[in-house]
C-alpha positions in Angstrom: 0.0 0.0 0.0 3.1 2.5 0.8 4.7 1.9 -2.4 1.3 2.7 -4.3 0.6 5.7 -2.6 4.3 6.9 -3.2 3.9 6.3 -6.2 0.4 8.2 -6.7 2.2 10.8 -5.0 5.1 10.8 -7.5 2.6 10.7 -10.3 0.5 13.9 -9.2 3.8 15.8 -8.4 5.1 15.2 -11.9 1.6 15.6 -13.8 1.4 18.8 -12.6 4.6 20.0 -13.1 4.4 19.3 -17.0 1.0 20.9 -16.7 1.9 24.5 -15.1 4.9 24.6 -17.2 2.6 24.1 -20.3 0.3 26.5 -18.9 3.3 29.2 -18.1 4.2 28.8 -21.8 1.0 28.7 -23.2 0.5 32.2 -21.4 3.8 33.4 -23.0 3.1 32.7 -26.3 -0.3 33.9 -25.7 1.0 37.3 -25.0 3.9 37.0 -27.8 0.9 36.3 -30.5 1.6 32.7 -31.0 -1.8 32.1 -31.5 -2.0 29.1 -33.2 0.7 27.1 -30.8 -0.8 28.8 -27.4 -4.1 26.7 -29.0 -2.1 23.6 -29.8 -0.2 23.6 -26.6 -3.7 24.4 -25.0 -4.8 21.2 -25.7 -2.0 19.4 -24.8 -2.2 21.0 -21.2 -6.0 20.7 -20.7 -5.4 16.9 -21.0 -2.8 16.6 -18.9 -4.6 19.0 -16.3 -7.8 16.7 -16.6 -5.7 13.6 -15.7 -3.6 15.3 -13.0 -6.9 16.5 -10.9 -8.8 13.3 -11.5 -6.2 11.8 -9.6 -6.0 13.8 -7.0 -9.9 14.2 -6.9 -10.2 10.5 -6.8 -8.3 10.0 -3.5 -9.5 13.2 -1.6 -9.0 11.9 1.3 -5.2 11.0 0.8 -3.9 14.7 2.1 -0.3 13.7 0.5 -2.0 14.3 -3.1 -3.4 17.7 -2.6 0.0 18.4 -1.2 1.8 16.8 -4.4 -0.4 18.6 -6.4 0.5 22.2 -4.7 4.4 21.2 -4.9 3.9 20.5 -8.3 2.1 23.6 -9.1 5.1 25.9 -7.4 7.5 23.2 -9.2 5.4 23.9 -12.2 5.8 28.0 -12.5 9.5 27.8 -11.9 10.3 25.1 -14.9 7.9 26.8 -17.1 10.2 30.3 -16.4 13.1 28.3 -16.8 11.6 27.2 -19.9 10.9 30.8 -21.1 14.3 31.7 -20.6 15.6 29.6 -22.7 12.8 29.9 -25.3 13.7 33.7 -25.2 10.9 34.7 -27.3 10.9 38.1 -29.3 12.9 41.1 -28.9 14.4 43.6 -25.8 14.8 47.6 -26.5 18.2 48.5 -24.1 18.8 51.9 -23.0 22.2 53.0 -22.5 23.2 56.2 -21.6 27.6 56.5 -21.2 29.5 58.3 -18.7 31.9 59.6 -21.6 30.7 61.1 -24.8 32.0 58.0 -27.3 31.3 58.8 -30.8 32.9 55.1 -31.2 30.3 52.9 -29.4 27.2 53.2 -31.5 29.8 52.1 -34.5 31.3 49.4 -32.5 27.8 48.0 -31.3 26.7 48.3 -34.7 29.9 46.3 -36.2 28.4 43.7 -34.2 25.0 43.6 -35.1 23.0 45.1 -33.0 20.3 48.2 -34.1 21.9 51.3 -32.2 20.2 54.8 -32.2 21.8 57.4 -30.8 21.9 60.5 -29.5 23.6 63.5 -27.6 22.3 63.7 -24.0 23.1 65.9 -21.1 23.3 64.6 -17.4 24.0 66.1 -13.8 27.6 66.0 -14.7 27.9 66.8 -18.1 27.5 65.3 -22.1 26.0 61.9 -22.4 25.5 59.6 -25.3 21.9 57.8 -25.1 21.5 54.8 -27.2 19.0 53.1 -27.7 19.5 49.5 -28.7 17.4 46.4 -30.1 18.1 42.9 -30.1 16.5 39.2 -29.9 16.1 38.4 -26.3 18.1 35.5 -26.9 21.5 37.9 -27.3 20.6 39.9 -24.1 23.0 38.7 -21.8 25.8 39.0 -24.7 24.3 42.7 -25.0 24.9 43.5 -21.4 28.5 42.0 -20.9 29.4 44.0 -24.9 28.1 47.6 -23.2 29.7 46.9 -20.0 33.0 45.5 -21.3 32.9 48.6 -23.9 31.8 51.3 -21.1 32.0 49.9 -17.5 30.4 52.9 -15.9 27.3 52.8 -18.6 23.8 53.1 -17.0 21.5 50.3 -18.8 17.6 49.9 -18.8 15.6 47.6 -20.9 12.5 46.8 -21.4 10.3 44.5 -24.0 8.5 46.3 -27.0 4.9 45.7 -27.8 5.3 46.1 -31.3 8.2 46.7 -33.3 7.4 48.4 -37.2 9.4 49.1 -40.1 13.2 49.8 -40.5 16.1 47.7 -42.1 17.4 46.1 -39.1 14.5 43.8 -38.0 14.6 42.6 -41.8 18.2 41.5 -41.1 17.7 39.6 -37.8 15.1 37.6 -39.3 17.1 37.1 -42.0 20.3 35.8 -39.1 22.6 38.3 -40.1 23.6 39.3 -36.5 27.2 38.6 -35.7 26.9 38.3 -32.1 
């Protein structure tokens, strides 16, 4: 009887960890406008989810199931981030403003592949350069350690556009032509 409700236990636990992390990245590609594989992996998930609370429904009065199936929900949300991560769907806008006025890091960013604009900016202490700078979420990271390796003291803020429209670099990314 032990090894049958361990096991039931094991069962729930991974049930619904496959099913929150479907769920997490059914929502993400919901949101990304995915449409058609949020539905397909929609369908996968609603099955899985059916099986996973029949289970625990089933044996009710077994309190280590509900409590596989919370574990397995919190397990869930973190694999289905992890997941997302790696996925790294769409594209980041980073905002750099430089301590020094360097004509030479728009070009060097650009040599790389990235989509730089850039500007002259003032601060509290004096002339600025603010880029601003698109990529795939997927070279983020590599974006980060470029500006901070190019301009240590850079200030950096990103954030995710809604909806990205016309120029020539998006055509080239989709194409793979960024060197990074």
């Amino acid at each position: 009887m032990l090894d049958n409700g361990l096991l039931m236990v094991v069962i729930i636990l991974l049930i619904n960890i496959v099913y929150v992390s479907f769920f997490t990245i059914r929502m993400i590609l919901t949101l990304k406008g995915y449409r058609y594989v949020a539905a397909f992996v929609s369908m996968i998930e609603v099955v899985i989810y059916v099986v996973g609370l029949g289970l625990v429904l089933d044996n009710l009065n077994e309190i280590q199931n509900l409590v596989a199936y919370a574990v397995g929900y919190g397990i869930g949300v973190i694999v289905g981030m992890k997941i997302e991560e790696k996925l790294a769907l769409g594209y980041i806008t980073v905002n750099v403003i430089t301590k020094e006025y360097d004509r030479n890091l728009p070009k060097e960013l650009r040599e790389l592949g990235y989509g730089v604009t850039n500007w002259a900016a003032n601060g509290l202490e004096g002339d600025r350069m603010a880029l601003q700078i698109l990529t795939p979420r997927k070279y983020e990271l590599k974006l980060y350690d470029t500006i901070k390796e190019l301009d240590p003291k850079a200030f950096i803020m990103t954030y995710e556009p809604k909806a990205i429209h016309g120029g020539f670099w998006v055509k080239n990314v989709r194409r793979g032509k960024l060197k990074v």
